[in-house]
Residue frames relative to the residue before (quaternion, step in Angstrom):
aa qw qx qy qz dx dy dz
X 1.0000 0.0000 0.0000 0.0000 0.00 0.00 0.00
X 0.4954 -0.6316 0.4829 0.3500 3.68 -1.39 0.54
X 0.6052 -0.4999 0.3904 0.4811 3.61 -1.31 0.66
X 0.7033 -0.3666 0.4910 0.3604 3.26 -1.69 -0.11
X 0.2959 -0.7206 0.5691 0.2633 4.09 0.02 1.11
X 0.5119 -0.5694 0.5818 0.2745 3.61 -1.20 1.14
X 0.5365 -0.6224 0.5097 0.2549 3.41 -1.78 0.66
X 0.6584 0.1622 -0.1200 0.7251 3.62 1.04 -0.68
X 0.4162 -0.7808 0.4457 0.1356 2.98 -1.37 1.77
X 0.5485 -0.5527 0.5211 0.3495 3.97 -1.00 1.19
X 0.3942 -0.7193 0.5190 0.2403 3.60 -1.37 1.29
X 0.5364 0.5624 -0.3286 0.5367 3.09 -1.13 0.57
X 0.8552 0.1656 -0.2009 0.4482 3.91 0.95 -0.37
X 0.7812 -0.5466 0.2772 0.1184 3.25 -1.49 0.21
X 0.2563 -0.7655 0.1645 0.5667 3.37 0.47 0.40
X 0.6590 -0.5974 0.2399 0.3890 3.15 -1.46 0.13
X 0.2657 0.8242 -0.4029 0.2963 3.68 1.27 0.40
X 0.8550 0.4873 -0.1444 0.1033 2.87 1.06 -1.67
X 0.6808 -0.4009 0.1013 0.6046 3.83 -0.31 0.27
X 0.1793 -0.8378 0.4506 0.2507 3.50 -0.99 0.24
X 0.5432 -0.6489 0.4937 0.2001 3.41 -1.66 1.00
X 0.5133 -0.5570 0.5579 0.3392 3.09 -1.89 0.74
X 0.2109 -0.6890 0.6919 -0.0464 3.16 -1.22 1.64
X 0.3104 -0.5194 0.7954 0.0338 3.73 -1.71 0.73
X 0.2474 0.7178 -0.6370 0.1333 3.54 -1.25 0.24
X 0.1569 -0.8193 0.5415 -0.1044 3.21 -0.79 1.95
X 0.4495 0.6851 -0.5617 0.1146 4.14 0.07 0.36
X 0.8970 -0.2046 0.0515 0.3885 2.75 -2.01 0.19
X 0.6740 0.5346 -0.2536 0.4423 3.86 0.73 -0.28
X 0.5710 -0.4286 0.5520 0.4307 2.82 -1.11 -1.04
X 0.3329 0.6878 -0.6237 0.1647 3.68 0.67 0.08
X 0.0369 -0.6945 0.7169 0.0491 3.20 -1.88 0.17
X 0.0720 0.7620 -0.6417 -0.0487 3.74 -0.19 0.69
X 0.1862 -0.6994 0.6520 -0.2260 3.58 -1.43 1.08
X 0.8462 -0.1102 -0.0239 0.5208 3.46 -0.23 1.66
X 0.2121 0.7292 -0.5904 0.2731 3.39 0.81 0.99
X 0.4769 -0.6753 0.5294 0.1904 3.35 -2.30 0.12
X 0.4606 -0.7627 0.1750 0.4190 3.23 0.04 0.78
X 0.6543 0.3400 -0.5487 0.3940 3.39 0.67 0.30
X 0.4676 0.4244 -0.6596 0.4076 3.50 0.53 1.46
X 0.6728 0.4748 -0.4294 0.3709 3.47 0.64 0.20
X 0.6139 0.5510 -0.3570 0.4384 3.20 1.06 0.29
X 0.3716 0.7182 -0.2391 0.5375 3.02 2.36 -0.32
X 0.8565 0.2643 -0.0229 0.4427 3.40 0.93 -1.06
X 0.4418 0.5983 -0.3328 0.5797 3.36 1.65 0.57
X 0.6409 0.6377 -0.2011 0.3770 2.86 1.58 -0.98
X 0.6304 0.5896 -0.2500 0.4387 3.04 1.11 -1.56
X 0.6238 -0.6114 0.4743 0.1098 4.04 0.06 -0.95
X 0.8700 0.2084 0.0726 0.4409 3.12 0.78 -1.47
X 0.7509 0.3380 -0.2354 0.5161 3.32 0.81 0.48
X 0.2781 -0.7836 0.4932 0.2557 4.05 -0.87 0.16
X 0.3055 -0.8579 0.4130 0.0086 2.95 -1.46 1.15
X 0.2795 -0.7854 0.5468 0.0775 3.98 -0.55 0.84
X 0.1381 0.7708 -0.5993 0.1664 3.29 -0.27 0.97
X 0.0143 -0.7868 0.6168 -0.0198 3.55 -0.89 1.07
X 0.4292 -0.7228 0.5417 0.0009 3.69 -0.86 1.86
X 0.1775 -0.7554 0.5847 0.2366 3.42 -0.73 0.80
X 0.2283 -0.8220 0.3987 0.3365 4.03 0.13 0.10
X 0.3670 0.7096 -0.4854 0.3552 3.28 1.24 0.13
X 0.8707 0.3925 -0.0173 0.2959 3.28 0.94 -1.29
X 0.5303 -0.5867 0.2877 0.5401 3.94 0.83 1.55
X 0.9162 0.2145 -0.0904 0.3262 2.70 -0.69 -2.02
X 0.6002 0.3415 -0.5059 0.5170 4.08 0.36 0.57
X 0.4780 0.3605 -0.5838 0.5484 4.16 0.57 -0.05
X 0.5830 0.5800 -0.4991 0.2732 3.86 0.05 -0.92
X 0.7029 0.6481 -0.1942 0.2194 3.46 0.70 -0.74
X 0.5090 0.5954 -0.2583 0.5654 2.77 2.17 -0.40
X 0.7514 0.2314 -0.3387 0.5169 3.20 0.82 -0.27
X 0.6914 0.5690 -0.3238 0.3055 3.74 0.16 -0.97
X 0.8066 0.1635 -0.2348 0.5173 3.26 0.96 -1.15
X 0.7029 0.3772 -0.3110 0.5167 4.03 0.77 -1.18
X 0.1021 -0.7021 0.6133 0.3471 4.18 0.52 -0.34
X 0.0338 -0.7164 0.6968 -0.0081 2.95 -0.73 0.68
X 0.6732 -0.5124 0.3387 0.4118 4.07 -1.36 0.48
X 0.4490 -0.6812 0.4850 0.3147 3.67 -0.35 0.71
X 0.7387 0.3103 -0.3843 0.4587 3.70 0.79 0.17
X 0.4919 0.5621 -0.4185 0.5166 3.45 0.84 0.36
X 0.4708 0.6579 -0.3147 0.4965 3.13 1.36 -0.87
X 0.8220 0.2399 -0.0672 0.5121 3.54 -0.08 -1.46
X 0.3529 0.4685 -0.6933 0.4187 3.47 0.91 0.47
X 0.7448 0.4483 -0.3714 0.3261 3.86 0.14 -1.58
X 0.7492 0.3406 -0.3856 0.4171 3.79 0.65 0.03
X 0.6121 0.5448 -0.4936 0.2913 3.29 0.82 0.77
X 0.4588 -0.6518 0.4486 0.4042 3.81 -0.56 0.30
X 0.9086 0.1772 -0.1018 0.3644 3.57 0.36 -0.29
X 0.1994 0.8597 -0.3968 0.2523 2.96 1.19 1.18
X 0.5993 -0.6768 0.2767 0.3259 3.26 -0.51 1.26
X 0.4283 -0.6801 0.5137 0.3003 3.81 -1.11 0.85
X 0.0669 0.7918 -0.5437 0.2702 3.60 -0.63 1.65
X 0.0295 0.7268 -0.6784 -0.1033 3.40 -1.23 0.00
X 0.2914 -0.7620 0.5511 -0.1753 3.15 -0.87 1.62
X 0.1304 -0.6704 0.7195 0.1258 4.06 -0.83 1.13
X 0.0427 0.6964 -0.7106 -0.0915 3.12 -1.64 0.92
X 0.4503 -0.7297 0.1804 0.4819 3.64 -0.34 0.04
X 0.8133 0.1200 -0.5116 0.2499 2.50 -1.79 1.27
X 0.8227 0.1798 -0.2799 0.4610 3.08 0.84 0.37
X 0.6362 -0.3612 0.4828 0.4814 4.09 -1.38 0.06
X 0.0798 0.6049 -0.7853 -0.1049 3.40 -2.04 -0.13
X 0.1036 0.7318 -0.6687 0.0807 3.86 -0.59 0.87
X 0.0334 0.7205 -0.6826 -0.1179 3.06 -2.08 0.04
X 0.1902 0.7836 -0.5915 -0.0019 3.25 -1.14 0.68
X 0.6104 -0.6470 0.4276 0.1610 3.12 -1.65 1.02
X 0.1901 -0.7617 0.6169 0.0553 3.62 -0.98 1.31
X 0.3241 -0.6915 0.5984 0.2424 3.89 -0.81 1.00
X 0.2399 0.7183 -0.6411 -0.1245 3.09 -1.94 -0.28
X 0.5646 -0.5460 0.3879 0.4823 3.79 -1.00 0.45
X 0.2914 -0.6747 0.6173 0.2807 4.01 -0.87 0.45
X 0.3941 -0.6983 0.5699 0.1796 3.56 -1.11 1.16
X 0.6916 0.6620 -0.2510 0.1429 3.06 0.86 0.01
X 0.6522 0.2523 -0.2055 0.6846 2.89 1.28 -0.36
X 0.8063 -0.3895 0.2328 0.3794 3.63 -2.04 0.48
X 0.7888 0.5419 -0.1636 0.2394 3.44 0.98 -1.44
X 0.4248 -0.8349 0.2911 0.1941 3.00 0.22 1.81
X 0.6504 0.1991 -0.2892 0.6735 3.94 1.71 -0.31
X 0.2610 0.5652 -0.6973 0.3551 3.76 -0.30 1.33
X 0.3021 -0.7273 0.5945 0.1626 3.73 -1.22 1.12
X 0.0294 0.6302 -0.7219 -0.2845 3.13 -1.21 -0.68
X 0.0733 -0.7629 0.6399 0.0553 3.73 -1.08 0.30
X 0.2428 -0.7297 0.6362 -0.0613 3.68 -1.48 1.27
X 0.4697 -0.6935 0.5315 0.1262 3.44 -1.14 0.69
X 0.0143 -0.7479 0.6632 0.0258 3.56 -0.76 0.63
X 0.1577 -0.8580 0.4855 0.0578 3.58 -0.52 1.19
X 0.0590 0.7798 -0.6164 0.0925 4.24 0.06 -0.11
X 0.0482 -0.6563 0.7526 -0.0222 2.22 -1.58 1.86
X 0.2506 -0.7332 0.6266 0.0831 3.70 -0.97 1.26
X 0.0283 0.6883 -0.7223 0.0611 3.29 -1.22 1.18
X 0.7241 -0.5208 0.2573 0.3717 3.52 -0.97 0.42
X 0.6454 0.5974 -0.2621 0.3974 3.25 1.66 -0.80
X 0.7516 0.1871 0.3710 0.5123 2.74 1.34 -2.19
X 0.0516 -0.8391 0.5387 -0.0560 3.00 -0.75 1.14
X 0.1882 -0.8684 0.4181 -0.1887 3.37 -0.65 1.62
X 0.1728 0.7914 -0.5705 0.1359 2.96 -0.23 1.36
X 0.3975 -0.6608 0.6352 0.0434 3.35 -1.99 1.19
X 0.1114 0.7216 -0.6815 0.0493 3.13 -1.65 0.81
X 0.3304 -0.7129 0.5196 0.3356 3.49 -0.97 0.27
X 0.7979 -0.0713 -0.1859 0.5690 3.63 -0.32 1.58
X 0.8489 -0.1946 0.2396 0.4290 3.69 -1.62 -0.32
X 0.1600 0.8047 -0.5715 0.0140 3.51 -0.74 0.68
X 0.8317 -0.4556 0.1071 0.2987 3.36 -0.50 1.20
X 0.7473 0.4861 -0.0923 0.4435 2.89 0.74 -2.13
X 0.6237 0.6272 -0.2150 0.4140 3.11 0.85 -1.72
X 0.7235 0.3105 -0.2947 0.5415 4.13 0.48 -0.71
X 0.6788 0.5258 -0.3374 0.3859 3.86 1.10 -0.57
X 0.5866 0.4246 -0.3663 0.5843 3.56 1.46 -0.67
X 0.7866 0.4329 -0.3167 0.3059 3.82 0.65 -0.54
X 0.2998 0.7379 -0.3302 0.5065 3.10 1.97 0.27
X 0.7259 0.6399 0.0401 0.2490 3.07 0.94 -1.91
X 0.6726 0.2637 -0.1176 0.6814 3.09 1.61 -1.35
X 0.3695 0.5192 -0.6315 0.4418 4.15 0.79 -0.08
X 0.6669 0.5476 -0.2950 0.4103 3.98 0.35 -1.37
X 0.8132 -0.2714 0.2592 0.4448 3.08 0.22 -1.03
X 0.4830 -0.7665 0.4150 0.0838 3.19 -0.39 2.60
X 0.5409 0.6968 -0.4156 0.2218 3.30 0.94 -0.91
X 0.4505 0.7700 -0.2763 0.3577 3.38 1.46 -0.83
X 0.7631 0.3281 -0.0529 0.5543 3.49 1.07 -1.78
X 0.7697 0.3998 -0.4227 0.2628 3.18 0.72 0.04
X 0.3259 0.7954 -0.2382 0.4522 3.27 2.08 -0.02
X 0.5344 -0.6575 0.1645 0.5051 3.32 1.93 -0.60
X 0.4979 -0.5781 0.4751 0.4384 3.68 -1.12 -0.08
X 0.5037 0.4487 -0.6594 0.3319 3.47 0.57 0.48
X 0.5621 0.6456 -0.4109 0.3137 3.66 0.96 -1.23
X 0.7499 0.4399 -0.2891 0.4008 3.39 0.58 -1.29
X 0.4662 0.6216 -0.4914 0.3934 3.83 1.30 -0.96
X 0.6173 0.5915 -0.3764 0.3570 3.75 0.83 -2.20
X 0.4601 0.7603 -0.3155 0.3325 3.58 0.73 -1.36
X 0.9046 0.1274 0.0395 0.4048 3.11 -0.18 -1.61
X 0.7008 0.4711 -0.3211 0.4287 3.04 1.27 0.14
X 0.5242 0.5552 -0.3408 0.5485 3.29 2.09 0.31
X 0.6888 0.4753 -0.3034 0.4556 3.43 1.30 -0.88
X 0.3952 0.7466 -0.2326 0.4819 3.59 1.68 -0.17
X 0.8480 0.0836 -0.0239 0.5228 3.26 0.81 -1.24
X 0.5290 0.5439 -0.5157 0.3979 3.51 1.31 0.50
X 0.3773 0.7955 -0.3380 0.3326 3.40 1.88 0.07
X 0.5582 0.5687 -0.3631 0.4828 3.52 1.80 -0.63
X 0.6607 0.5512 -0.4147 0.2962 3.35 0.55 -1.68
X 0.6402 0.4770 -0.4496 0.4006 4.25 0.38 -0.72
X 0.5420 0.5579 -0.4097 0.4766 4.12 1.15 -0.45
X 0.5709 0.5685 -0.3994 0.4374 3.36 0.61 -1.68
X 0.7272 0.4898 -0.3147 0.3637 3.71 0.15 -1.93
X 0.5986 0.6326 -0.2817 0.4027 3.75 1.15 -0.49
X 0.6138 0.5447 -0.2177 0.5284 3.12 0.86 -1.88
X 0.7224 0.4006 -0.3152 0.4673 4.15 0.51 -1.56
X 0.6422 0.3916 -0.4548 0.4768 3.93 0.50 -0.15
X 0.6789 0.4904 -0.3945 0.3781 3.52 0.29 -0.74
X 0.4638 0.6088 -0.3725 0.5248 3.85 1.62 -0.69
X 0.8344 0.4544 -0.1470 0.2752 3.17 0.08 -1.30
X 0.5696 0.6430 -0.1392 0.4928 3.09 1.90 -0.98
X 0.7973 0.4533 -0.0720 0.3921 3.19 1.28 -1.09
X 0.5408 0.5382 -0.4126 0.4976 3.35 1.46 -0.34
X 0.5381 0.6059 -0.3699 0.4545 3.92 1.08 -0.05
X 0.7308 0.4855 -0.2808 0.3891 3.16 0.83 -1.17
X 0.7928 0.3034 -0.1355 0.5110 3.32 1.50 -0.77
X 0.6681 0.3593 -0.3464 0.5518 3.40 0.83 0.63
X 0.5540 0.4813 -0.3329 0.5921 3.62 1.20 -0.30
X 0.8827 0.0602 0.0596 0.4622 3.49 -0.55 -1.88
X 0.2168 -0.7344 0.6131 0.1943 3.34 1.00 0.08
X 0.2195 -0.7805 0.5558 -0.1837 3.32 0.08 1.91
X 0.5616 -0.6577 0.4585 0.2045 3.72 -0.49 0.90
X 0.6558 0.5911 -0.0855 0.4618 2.87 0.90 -2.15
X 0.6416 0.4830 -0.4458 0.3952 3.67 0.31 -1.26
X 0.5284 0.6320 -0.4546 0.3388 3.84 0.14 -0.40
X 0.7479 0.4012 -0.1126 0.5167 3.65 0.67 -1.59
X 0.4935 0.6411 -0.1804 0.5594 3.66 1.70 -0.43
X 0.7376 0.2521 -0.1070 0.6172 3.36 0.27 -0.89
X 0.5598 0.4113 -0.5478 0.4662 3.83 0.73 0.17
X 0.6349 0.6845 -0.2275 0.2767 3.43 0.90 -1.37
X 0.8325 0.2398 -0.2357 0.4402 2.96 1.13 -1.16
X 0.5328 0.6630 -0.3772 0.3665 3.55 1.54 0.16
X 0.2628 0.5861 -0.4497 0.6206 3.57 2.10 0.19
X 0.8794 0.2709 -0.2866 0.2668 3.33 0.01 -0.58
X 0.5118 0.6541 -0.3181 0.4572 3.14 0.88 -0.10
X 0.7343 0.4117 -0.1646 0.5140 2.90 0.75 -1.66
X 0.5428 0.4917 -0.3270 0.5972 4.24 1.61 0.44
X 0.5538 0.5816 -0.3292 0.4966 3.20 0.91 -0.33
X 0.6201 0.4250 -0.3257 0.5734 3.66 1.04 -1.20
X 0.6179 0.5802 -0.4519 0.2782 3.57 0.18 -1.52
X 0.6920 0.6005 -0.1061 0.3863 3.65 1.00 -1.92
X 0.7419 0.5236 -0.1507 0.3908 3.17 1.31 -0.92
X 0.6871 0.6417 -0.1440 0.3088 2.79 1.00 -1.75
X 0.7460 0.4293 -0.3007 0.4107 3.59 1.17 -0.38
X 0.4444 0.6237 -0.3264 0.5540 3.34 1.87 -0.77
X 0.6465 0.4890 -0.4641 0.3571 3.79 0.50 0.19
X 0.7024 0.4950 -0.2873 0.4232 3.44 1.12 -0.89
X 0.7769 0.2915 -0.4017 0.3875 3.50 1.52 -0.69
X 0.2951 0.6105 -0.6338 0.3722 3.82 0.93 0.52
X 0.6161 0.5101 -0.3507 0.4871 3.67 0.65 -1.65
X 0.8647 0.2744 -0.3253 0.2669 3.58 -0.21 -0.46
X 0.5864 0.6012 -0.2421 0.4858 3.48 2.20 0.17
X 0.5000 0.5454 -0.3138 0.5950 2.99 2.06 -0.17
X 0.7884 0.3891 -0.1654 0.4469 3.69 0.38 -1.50
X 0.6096 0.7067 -0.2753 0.2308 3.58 0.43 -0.74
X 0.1566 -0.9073 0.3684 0.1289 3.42 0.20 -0.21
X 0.0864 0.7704 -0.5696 0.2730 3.73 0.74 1.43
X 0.6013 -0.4859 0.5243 0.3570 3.28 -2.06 0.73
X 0.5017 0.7255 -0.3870 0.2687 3.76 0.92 -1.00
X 0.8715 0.2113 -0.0076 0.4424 3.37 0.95 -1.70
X 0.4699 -0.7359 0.4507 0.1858 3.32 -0.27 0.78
X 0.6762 -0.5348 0.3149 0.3970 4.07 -0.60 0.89
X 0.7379 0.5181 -0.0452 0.4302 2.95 1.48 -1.86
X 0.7535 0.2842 -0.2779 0.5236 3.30 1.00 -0.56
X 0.5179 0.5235 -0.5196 0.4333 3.80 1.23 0.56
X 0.5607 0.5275 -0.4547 0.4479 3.85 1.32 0.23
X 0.5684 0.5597 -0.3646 0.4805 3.16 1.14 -0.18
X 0.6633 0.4034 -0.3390 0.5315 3.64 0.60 -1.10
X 0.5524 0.5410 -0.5125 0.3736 4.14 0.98 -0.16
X 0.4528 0.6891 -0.3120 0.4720 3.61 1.03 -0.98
X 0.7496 0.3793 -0.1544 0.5200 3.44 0.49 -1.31
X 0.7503 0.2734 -0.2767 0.5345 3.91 1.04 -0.27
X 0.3056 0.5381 -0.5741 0.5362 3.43 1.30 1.06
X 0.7709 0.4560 -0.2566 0.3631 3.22 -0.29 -1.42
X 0.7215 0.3224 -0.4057 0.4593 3.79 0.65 -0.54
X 0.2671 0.8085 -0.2892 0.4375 3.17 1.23 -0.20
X 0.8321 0.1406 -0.0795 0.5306 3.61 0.27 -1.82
X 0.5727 0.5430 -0.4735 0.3910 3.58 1.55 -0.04
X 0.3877 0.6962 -0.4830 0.3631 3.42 1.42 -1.19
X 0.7107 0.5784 -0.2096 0.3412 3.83 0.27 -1.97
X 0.7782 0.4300 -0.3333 0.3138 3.16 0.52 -1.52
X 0.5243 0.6989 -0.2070 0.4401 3.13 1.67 -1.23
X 0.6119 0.4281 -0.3000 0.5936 3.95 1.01 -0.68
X 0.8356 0.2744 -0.2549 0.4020 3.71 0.37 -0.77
X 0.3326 0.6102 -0.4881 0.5280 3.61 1.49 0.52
X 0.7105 0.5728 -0.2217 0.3435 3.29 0.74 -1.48
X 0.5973 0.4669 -0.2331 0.6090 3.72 1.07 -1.14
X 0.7554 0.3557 -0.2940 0.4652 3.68 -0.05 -0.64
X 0.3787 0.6563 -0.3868 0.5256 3.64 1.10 -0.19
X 0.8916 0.1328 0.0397 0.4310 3.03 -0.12 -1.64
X 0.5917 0.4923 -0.3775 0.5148 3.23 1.17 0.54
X 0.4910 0.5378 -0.3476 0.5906 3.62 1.82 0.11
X 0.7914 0.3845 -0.2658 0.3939 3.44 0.87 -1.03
X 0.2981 0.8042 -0.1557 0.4900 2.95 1.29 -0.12
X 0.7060 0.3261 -0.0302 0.6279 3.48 0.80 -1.82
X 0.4952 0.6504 -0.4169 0.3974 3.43 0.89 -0.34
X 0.7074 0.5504 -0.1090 0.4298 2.61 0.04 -2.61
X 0.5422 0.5284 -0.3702 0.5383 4.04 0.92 -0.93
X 0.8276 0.3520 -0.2751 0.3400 3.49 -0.30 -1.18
X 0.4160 0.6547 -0.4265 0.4653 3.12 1.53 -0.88
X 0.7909 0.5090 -0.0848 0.3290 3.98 0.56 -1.50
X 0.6774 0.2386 -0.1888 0.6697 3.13 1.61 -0.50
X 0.5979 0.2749 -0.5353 0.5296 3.68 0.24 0.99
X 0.6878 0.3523 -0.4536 0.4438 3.80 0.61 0.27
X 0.4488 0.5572 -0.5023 0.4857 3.38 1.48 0.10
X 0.7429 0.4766 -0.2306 0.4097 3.55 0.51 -1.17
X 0.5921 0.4065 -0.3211 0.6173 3.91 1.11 -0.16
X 0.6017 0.4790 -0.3842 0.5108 4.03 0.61 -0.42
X 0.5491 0.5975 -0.2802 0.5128 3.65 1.42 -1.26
X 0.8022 0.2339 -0.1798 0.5190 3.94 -0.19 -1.29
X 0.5633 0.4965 -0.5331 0.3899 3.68 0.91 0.03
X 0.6480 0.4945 -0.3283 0.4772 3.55 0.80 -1.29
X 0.5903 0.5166 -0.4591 0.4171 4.03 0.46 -0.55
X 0.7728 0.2931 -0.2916 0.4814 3.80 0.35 -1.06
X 0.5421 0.4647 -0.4924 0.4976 3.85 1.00 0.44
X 0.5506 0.4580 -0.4561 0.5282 3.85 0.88 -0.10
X 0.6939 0.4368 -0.3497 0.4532 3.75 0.70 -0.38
X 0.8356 0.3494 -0.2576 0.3365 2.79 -0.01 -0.95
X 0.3740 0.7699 -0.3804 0.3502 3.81 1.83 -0.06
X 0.5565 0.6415 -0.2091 0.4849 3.47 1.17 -0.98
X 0.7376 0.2804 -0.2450 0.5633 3.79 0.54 -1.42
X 0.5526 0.6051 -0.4754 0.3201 3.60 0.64 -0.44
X 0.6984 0.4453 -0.2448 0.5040 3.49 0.83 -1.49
X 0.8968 0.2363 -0.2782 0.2501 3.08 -0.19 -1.20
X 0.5059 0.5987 -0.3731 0.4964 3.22 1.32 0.23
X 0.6355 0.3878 -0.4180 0.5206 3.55 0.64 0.06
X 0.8207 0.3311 -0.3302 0.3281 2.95 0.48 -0.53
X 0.4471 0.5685 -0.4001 0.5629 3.76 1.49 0.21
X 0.7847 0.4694 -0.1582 0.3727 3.62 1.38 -0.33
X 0.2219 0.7044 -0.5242 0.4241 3.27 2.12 0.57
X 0.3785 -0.5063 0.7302 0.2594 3.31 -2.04 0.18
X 0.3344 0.5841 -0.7214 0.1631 3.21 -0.61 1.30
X 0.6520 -0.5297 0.3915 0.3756 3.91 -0.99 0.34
X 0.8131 0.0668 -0.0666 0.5744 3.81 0.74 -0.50
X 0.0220 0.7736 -0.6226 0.1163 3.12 -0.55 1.59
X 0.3973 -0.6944 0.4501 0.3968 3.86 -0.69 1.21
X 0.7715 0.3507 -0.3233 0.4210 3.45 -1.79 0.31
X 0.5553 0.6557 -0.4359 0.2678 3.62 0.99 -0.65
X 0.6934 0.4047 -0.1713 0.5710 3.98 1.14 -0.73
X 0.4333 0.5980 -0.5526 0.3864 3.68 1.17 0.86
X 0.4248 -0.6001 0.5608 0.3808 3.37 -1.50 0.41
X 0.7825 0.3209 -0.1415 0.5145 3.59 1.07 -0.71
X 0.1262 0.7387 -0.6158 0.2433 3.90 1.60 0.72
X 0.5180 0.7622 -0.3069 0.2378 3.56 0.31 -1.05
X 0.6203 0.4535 -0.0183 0.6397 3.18 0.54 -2.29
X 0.8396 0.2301 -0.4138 0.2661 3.02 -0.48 -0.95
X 0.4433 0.6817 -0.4348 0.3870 3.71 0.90 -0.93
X 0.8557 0.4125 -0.0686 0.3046 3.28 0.45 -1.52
X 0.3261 0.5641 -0.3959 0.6470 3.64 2.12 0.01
X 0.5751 0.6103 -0.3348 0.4298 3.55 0.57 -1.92
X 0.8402 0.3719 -0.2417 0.3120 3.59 -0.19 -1.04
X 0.5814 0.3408 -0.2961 0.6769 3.52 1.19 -1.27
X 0.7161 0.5185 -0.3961 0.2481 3.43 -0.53 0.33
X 0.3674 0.5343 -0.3026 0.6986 3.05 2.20 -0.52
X 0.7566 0.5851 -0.1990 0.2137 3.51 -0.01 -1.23
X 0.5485 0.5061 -0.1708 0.6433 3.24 1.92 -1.16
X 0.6210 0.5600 -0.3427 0.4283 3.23 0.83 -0.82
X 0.6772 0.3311 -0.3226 0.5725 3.72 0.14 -1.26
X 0.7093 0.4340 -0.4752 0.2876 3.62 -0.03 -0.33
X 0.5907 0.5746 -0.2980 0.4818 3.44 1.23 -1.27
X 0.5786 0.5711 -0.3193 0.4869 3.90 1.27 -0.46
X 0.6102 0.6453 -0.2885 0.3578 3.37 0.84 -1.57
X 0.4475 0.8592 0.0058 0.2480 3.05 0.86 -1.58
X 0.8413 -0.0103 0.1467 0.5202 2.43 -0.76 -1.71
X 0.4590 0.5416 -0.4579 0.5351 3.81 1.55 0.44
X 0.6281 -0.5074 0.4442 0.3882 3.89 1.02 -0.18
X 0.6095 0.5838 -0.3832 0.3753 3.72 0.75 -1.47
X 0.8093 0.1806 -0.1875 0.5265 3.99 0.22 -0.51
C-alpha cells in the first residue's frame, strides 16, 4: 500500500490528483509501493532509507512533470525523453547517469511480416533512484516489474541491478528477430536453388531492410554498454559493471549474426540474379538454334519464291524434296559450324 498522503503538499510536487506512476520501493522492511501519486513519491525521497524505481510514461503531462518538479533533472536531458529519435547515448551529469537505448520489435500492424517498429527507454540513475521514461508500455519495463513484485530482493541489491535488468531484457528483445532472420535464411536457399521461387527476390530484399535495421539499432548500444562496462562511476558498482559486460557480449554475438545474415543474403541474391542469367542464357541459346534453322527456309525460299517466269527446279516432279534436303542441310551445316566455332 501507498504511505499515508501528507496534509500539506511537500514543495517541489504535484498535486495529489494526478495520474499515478509505476513505483518499486525497497526499505528496511518489506515495503513495496506500486502505483503511487507523486506526492507519495516525494513521501519517499523524503524518508532516506530505502531505494526507489519509478518508471514515467511521457505521453502523459503530469508524470513527464516529474522530471522536473520533483527529481530536477537537466532540462536537456529532459527533452531528450520527449523526443522520438534521440540518439542512443549514455551521458554523466552530476550526480547522477542519463542513458538511452533502443528496444526492437515486429509492428502488428501492418501486413509486412519483417517491418520493425522501435521505442526508447530512457533512465536516469541517481544513488537514490532510478528513473526511467518511455512513451507508452515497453516490454522490459512490465517484465522487470513483474520480476521484483516476486521477488524484491532484486531492488534492494541496488539500482544498478535493476538498470542491468532492463537493459538486458531490452536487448534480449533482438535474439526472437535474429531466430526469424535464421529461418527466413534457411527457408530461402530452397526457394532459390530448389524452386527457384519468383517471389524470393522481393523477400530477400525485405528481409535485408531488416537486417541492415538491426545494425543501424544496434550499432550504437555497443559503445554505450562499452562505456557502462569500462567507466568507472560511484553509480555502478565493479560487480554490477560485469553484468552490464554480459550485456556487451550478447550484442556482440548479435552484432555477428547480423554481418553473416548479411553475406548470405547477398550471396543468395546473388545466386539468384545468376540463375536469373543462366536460364536467359539457355532461352537466348534454343532461341538462336531454331534461328540457325529456320535461316535456310527463310532465304532460300524467298528467293525460289520471286515471280519471275523461269525458276530452276520449278518443273521437277521431285523439285520439292530436293529444295527441302537443300535447306535442312544448309541448316545442320551452319549449326555444325556454330559449334564447333564455340558461338553455340
Amino acid at each position: 500500500m501507498c504511505p499515508d498522503p501528507l496534509s500539506v503538499e511537500a514543495p517541489g510536487t504535484l498535486p495529489h490528483h494526478a495520474q499515478p506512476v509505476v513505483t518499486m520501493w525497497a526499505g528496511p522492511g518489506d515495503e513495496r509501493v506500486v502505483d503511487c501519486h507523486p506526492r507519495e513519491l516525494s513521501t519517499l525521497l523524503a524518508r532516506g532509507d530505502g531505494l526507489l524505481w519509478v518508471h514515467v510514461d511521457s505521453t502523459s503531462p503530469p508524470q513527464h512533470a516529474l522530471l522536473e518538479k520533483l527529481f530536477r533533472f537537466h532540462p536537456l536531458a529532459i527533452e531528450d525523453t520527449l523526443n522520438p529519435v534521440t540518439r542512443v547515448k549514455v551521458e554523466e551529469y552530476d550526480g547522477y547517469l542519463f542513458l538511452v537505448v533502443r528496444g526492437v520489435q515486429f509492428c502488428e500492424s501492418t501486413d509486412d511480416p519483417y517491418d520493425l517498429e522501435t521505442y526508447d527507454l530512457h533512465a536516469f540513475l541517481t544513488p537514490r533512484a532510478l528513473v526511467t521514461v518511455s512513451a507508452g508500455p515497453v516490454p522490459a519495463v512490465g517484465l522487470v516489474a513483474d520480476r521484483l513484485a516476486r521477488s524484491p530482493d532484486l531492488l534492494r541489491r541496488g539500482l544498478d541491478q535493476v538498470l542491468h535488468a532492463l537493459i538486458d531484457e531490452t536487448i534480449d528483445r533482438y535474439f526472437p528477430i535474429l531466430a526469424r532472420v535464421d529461418e527466413f535464411v534457411d527457408g530461402v536457399e530452397e526457394r532459390v536453388f530448389v524452386e527457384f521461387d519468383e517471389s524470393a527476390l522481393r523477400d530477400i530484399f525485405q528481409v535485408k531492410r531488416l537486417v541492415l535495421a538491426l545494425r543501424r539499432h544496434l550499432a550504437p548500444q555497443r559503445e554505450v554498454l562499452a562505456t557502462l562496462t569500462n567507466r568507472p562511476t560511484p553509480l555502478l558498482t565493479p560487480a554490477t559493471q560485469l553484468y552490464f559486460r554480459d550485456i556487451y557480449d550478447h550484442v556482440l554475438r548479435i552484432n555477428d549474426a547480423l554481418d553473416t545474415y548479411r553475406e548470405l543474403l547477398g550471396s543468395t541474391m546473388e545466386s539468384y540474379l545468376t540463375q536469373v542469367s543462366n536460364r536467359l542464357g539457355a532461352t537466348t541459346k534454343a532461341l538462336s538454334v531454331l534461328a540457325t534453322l529456320s535461316l535456310p527456309f527463310v532465304v532460300i525460299s524467298g528467293m525460289w519464291g520471286m515471280n519471275f517466269g523461269r525458276i530452276p527446279l520449278s518443273d521437277w516432279p521431285s523439285g520439292f524434296w530436293i529444295m527441302l534436303v537443300l535447306q535442312l542441310g544448309v541448316g545442320f551445316g551452319l549449326l555444325w559450324l556454330l559449334r564447333r566455332r564455340g558461338i553455340l
